[in-house]
N, C-alpha and C positions, 0 to 999 in steps of 0.2 A: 950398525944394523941390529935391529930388534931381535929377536928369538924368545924362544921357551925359557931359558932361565930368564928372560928379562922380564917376564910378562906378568908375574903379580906387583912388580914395580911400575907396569907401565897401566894397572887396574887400578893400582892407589890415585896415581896422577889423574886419571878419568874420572876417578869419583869427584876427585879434589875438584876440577872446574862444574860439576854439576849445579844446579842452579834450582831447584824441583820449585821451590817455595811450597805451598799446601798442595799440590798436584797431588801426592799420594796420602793426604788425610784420609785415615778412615771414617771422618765427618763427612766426607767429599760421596753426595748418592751413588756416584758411578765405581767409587773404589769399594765402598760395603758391599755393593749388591756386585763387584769380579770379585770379590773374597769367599761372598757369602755359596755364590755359584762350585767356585772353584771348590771349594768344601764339601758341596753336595758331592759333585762326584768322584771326589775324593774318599766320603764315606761309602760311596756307592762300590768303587772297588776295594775297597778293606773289606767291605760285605763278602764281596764275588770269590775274593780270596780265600771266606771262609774265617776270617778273624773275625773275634768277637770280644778282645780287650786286648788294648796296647800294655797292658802292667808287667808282663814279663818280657816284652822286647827293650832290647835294647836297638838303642836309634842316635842316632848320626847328623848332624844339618851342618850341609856346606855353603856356606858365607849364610849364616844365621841372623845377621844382619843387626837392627836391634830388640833379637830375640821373639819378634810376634808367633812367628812360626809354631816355636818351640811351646810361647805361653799355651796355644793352640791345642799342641799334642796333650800339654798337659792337663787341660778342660776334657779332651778325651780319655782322659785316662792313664797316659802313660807316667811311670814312675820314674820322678825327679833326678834319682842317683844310676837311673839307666839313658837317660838322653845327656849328649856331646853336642855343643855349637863348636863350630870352628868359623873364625872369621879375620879376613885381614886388612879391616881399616880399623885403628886403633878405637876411633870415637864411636863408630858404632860396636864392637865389643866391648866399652864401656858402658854403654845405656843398656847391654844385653844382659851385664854387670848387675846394676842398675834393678833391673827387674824382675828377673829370673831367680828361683830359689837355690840358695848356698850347695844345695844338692847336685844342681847341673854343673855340668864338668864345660869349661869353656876354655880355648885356648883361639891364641891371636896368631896370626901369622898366614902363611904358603899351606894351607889346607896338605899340598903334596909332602909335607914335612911335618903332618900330624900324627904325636904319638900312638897311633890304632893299632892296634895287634891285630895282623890277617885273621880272616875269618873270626872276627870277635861282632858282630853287627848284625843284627837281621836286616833293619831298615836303614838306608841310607837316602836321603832329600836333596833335593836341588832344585832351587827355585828361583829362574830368574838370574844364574849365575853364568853357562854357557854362551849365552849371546854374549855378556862381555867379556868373553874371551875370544880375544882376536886372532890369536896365533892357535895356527891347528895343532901341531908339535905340542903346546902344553895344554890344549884342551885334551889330547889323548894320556897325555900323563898322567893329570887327574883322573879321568872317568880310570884310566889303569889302578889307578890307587884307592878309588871306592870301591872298584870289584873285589880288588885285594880285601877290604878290611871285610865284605860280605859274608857271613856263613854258606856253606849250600843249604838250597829252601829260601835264603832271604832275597832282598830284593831292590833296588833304586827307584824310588821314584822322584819323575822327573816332570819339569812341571816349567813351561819354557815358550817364547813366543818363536814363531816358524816361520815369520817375513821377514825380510830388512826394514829397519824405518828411516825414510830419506832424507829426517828431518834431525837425525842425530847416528852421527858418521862412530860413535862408540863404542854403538851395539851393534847385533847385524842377528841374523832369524838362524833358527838352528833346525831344518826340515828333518821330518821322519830318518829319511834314509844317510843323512848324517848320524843321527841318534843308532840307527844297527848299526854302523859303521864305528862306532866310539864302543859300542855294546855286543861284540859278535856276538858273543856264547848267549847272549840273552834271549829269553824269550818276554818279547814286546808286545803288548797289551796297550793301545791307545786310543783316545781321541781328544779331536777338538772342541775347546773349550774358548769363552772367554771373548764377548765382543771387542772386538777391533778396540784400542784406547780412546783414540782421538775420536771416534764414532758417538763411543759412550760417554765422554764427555760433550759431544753437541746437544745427544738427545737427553740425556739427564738434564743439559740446560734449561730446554724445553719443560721438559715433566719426567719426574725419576724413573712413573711407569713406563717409558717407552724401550728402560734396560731390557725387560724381559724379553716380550715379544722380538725385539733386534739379534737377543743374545740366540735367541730358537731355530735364526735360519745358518744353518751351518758355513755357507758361503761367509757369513761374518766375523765369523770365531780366527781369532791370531794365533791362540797358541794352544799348544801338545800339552796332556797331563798323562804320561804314560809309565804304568808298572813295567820295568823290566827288572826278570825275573833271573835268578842264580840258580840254575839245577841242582837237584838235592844227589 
């Protein structure tokens, strides 16, 4: 029987059979323009927050993958020697390796086994990592273990699809009120983002311009980008 300690073993295995081919090229119009979106308002709540430069946070990404995220933060501004990837398939902590400057702090492994000093973090990320976590037991581990590393004032953001997809039994949707439920003491700031995948790849097919307008009606949007907040 599977469980919580078994379950970043039973993540590596899922990745291992995936199969993506260029599905998630950022050459691909439908992947630039979920990136590019998701980034608007992503800027848009840094705003709201009140932030007006990442260079003195420190920040956190769990399964960093191979490191876009983080190149990301750093186009924004944040300072090299202050953001941590943590990630636990070996090959993509290599290309994170790979790419990212000698600066970033990166370590492989059980994210819930990373060396963070409590309240050492303002920001902590997560993108795309919940859904594949299938056991409830170690998804509350984790989000236990991000709040740990939090300061008070700092904050998760999270950033995550909210349906199941019927078409891959690996993942599965992580709705709003899972997210308070992994996050009590949090205060939760969200919305929906992010045309449906398989939508956006029909009508990019089509004409790239049909991402926008699809992405507008909210009944279309898969997934949560939401600040949940650490009290000061």
């Amino acid at each position: 029987m599977g469980g919580a300690d078994d379950e970043p073993a039973a993540v590596a295995a899922r990745y291992a059979r995936r199969h993506d081919g260029d599905r998630y090229s950022p050459l691909r119009p439908e992947v630039w323009q979920t990136v590019q979106e998701r980034d608007r308002a992503l800027l848009r709540r840094l705003a709201a927050q009140g932030l007006r430069s990442l260079a003195p946070l420190a920040i956190t990404e769990v399964g960093c993958g191979g490191g876009g995220n983080l190149l990301g933060l750093l186009r924004l501004g944040a300072s090299p020697e202050r953001l941590i990837g943590l990630e636990l398939i070996p090959e993509r902590h290599a290309q994170a390796r790979r790419v990212l400057p000698p600066a970033v702090a990166l370590h492989l492994g059980d994210a819930c086994a990373a060396p963070l000093a409590p309240a050492s973090q303002d920001l902590v990320l997560q993108y795309t990592v919940f859904s594949s976590l299938l056991d409830d037991d170690f998804q509350q581990r984790l989000a236990g273990a991000m709040w740990r590393w939090l300061k008070p004032g700092g904050a998760v953001l999270w950033y995550d699809f909210t349906v199941d997809n019927p078409g891959n039994r690996d993942v599965r949707g992580v709705p709003l009120a899972r997210v308070r439920a992994l996050f009590p003491e949090g205060r939760v700031r969200a919305e929906r983002v992010t045309l449906a995948p398989p939508l956006a790849r029909a009508a990019c097919a089509l004409h790239p311009a049909l991402y926008r307008p699809l992405a507008a009606l909210p009944g279309l949007r898969t997934h949560l980008l939401a600040w949940i907040g650490r009290p000061a």
